[in-house]
C-alpha positions in Angstrom: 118.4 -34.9 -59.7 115.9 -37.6 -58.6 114.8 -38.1 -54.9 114.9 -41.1 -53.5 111.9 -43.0 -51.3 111.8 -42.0 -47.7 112.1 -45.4 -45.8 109.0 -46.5 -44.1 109.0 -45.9 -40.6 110.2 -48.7 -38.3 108.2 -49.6 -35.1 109.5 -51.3 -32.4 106.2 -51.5 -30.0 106.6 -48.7 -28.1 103.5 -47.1 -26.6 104.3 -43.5 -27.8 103.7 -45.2 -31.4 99.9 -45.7 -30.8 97.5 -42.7 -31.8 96.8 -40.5 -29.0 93.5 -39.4 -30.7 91.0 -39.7 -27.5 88.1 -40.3 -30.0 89.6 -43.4 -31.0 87.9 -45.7 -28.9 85.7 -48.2 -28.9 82.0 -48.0 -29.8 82.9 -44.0 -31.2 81.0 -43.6 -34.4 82.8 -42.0 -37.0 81.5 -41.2 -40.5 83.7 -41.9 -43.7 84.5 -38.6 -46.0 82.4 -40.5 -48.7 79.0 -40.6 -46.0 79.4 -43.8 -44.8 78.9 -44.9 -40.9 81.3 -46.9 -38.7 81.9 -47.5 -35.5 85.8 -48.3 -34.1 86.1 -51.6 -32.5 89.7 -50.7 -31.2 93.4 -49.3 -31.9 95.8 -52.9 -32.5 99.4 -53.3 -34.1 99.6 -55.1 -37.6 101.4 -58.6 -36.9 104.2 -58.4 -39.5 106.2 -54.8 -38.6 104.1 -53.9 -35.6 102.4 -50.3 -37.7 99.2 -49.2 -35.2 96.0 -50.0 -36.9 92.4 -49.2 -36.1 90.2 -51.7 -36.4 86.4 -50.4 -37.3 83.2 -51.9 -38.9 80.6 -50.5 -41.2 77.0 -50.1 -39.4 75.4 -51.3 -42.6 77.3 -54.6 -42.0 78.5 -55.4 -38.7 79.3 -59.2 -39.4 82.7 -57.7 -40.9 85.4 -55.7 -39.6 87.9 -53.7 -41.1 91.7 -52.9 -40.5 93.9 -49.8 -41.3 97.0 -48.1 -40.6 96.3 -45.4 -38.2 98.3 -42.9 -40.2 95.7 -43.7 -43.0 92.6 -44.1 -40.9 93.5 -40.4 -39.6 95.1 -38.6 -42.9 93.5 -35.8 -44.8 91.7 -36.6 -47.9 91.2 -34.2 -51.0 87.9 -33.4 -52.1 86.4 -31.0 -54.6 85.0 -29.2 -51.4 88.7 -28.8 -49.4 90.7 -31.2 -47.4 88.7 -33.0 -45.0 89.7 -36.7 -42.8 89.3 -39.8 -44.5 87.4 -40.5 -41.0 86.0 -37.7 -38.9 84.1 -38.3 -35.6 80.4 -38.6 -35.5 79.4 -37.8 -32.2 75.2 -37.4 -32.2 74.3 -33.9 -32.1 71.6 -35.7 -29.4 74.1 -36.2 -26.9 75.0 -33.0 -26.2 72.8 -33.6 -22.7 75.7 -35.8 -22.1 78.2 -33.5 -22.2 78.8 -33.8 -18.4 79.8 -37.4 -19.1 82.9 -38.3 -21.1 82.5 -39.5 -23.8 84.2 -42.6 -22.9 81.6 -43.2 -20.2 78.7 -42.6 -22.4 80.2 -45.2 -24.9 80.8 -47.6 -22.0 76.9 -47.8 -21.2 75.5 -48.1 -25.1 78.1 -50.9 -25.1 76.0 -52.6 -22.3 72.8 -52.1 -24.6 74.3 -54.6 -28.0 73.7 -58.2 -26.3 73.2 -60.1 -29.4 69.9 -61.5 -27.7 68.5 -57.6 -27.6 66.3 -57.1 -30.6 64.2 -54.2 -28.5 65.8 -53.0 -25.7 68.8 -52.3 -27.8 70.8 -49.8 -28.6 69.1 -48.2 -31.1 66.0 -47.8 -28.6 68.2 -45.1 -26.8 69.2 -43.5 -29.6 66.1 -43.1 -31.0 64.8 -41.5 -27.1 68.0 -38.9 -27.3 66.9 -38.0 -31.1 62.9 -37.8 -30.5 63.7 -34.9 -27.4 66.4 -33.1 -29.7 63.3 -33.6 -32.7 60.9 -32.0 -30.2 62.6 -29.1 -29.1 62.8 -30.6 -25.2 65.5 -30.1 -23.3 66.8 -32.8 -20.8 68.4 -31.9 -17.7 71.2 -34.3 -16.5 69.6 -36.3 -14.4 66.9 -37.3 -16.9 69.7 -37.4 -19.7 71.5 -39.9 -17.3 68.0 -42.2 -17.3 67.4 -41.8 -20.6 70.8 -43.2 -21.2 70.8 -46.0 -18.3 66.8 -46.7 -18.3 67.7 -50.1 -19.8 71.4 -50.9 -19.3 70.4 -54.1 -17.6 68.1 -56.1 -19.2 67.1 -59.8 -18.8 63.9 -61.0 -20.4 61.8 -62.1 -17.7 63.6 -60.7 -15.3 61.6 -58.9 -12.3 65.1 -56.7 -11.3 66.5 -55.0 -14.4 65.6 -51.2 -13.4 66.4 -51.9 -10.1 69.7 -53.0 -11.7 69.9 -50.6 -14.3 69.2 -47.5 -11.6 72.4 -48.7 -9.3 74.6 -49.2 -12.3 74.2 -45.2 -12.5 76.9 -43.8 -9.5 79.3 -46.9 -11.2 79.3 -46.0 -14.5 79.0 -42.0 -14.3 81.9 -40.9 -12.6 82.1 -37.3 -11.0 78.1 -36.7 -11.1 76.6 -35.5 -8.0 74.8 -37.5 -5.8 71.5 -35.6 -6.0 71.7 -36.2 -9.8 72.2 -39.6 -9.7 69.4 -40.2 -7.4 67.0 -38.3 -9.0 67.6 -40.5 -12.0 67.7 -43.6 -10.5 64.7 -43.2 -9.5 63.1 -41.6 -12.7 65.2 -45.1 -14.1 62.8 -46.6 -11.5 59.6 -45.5 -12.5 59.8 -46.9 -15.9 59.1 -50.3 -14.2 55.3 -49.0 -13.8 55.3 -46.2 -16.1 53.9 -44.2 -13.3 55.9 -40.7 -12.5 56.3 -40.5 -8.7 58.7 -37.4 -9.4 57.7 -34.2 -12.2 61.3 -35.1 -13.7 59.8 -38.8 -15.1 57.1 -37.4 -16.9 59.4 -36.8 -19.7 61.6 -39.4 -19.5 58.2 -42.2 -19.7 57.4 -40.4 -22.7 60.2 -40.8 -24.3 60.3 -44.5 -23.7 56.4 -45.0 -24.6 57.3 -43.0 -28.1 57.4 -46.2 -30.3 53.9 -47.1 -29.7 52.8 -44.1 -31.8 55.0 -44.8 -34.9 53.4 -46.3 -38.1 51.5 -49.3 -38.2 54.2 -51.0 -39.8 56.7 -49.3 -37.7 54.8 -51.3 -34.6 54.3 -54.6 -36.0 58.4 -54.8 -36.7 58.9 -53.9 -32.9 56.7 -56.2 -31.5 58.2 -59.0 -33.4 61.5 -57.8 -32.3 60.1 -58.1 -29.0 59.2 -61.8 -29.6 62.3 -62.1 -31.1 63.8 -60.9 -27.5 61.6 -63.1 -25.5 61.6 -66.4 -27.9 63.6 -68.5 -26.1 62.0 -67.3 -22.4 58.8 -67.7 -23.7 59.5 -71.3 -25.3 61.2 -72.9 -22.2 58.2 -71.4 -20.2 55.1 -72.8 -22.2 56.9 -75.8 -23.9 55.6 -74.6 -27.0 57.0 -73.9 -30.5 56.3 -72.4 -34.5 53.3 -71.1 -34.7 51.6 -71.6 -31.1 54.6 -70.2 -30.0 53.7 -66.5 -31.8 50.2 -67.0 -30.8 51.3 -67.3 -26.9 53.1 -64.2 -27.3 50.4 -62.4 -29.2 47.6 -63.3 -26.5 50.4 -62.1 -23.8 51.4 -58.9 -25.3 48.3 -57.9 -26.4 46.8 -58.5 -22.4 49.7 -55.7 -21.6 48.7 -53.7 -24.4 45.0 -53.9 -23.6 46.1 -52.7 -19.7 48.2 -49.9 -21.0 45.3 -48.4 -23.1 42.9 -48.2 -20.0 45.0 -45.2 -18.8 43.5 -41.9 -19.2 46.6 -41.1 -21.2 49.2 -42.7 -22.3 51.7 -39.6 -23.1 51.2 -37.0 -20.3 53.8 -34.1 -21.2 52.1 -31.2 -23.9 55.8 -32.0 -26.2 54.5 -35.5 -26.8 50.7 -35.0 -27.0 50.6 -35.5 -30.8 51.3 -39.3 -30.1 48.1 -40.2 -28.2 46.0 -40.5 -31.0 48.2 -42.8 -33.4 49.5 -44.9 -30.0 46.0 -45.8 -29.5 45.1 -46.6 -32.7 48.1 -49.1 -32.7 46.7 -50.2 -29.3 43.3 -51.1 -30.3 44.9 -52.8 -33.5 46.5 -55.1 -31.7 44.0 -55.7 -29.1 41.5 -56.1 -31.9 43.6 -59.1 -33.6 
């Protein structure tokens, strides 16, 4: 006796149809079962029979996005080490400072953070602060978790404002938080302008956001072009210049900040982050030295 196909399923558009996987939403990273990271855009219908479909793109390659059937997107794949999802959430180990937050919210913020014209204050900078305190063994407490995460959500190049901005996105974007929390980290937010703690909970937080100018030399030089890169078009309306006087404008400008920064006593004033001084420096005097 042979069995026959089971039809496919019909859909007709009805809501229920949809996934009601609450990780399924957009800017959650997910990680395929063969290693590789994506991120899903959104949950849509496929135009011909109406089947749900999650839409997704590869972080290696963002300039293409990628459709499949939910059912697929979500099924259980064999491998020689068990059953495990085709895609499975990837939710940073890092955030778990966020906790308080949904995640929803959390997503909502880095999604403020991918302006195409960020090439600095981008995403990846606030990733990289979350990682360095979980690298370091520091703990955040929410209200330095909530400027870590909203230290930069408004940023304009040029632009006088952004952490006053940025500090009263906070009781907007991060709902059910206490309203001591979410001044205390307004105002740590506010003390990245000058870099200057007026409260013991910034200390940490200014490290943190300081910690690139103690990576490699090479490390350094790609973030301040990235910085240029940021302030091209600001800085080439402002001086009328172009090419290569352009770069040299920026270089005289950023090295004059540079040279300020390294005439404080330190530069990194918490004990978890005194291994940086010395390389920062170095960079500092590099670059001041050009």
């Amino acid at each position: 006796m042979t069995s026959t196909p089971a039809d496919p399923p019909r859909f007709q558009g009805d809501p229920d149809e949809l996934p009601r996987d609450t990780d399924l939403v957009p800017g959650m990273p997910y990680r395929h079962y063969k290693g590789g990271a994506y991120a899903v855009i959104g949950v849509g219908r496929f135009e011909a029979d109406l089947a749900p479909v999650v839409v997704y793109e590869a972080m290696r390659d963002r300039s293409l996005l990628w459709v499949r059937t939910a059912d697929v997107f979500s099924e259980p794949v064999a491998t020689p080490q068990g059953t495990v999802p085709r895609f499975a959430p990837d939710w940073p180990a890092a955030f778990a400072c966020l906790d308080f937050l949904p995640r929803r919210a959390v997503l909502d913020v880095l999604a403020l953070y991918d302006a195409p014209y960020r090439r600095y204050h981008d995403r990846r900078h606030v990733l990289e602060m979350f990682g360095q305190a979980q690298v370091r063994g520091v703990a955040l407490n929410p209200a330095q978790a909530l400027a870590v995460l909203f230290h930069d959500a408004v940023y304009v190049p040029g632009c006088e404002h952004n952490e006053a901005a940025s500090a009263a996105l906070i009781p907007t974007m991060a709902p059910g938080v206490d309203a001591a929390t979410v001044a205390l980290a307004a105002q740590i937010v506010l003390d990245t302008r000058t870099h200057e703690a007026t409260v013991a909970d910034s200390a940490l937080v200014l490290d943190l956001d300081l910690y690139r100018l103690a990576v490699p030399a090479e490390d350094f030089d790609a973030y301040s072009l990235a910085v240029f890169e940021e302030n091209r078009a600001l800085l080439a309306a402002r001086t009328g210049l172009s090419g290569d006087a352009l770069m040299q404008a920026f270089r005289e400008r950023r090295s004059a900040f540079l040279s300020t920064l390294a005439q404080r006593p330190r530069l990194f004033v918490t004990d978890a982050f005194a291994d940086c001084e010395a390389l920062a420096r170095a960079n500092l005097a590099r670059v001041a030295g050009d």
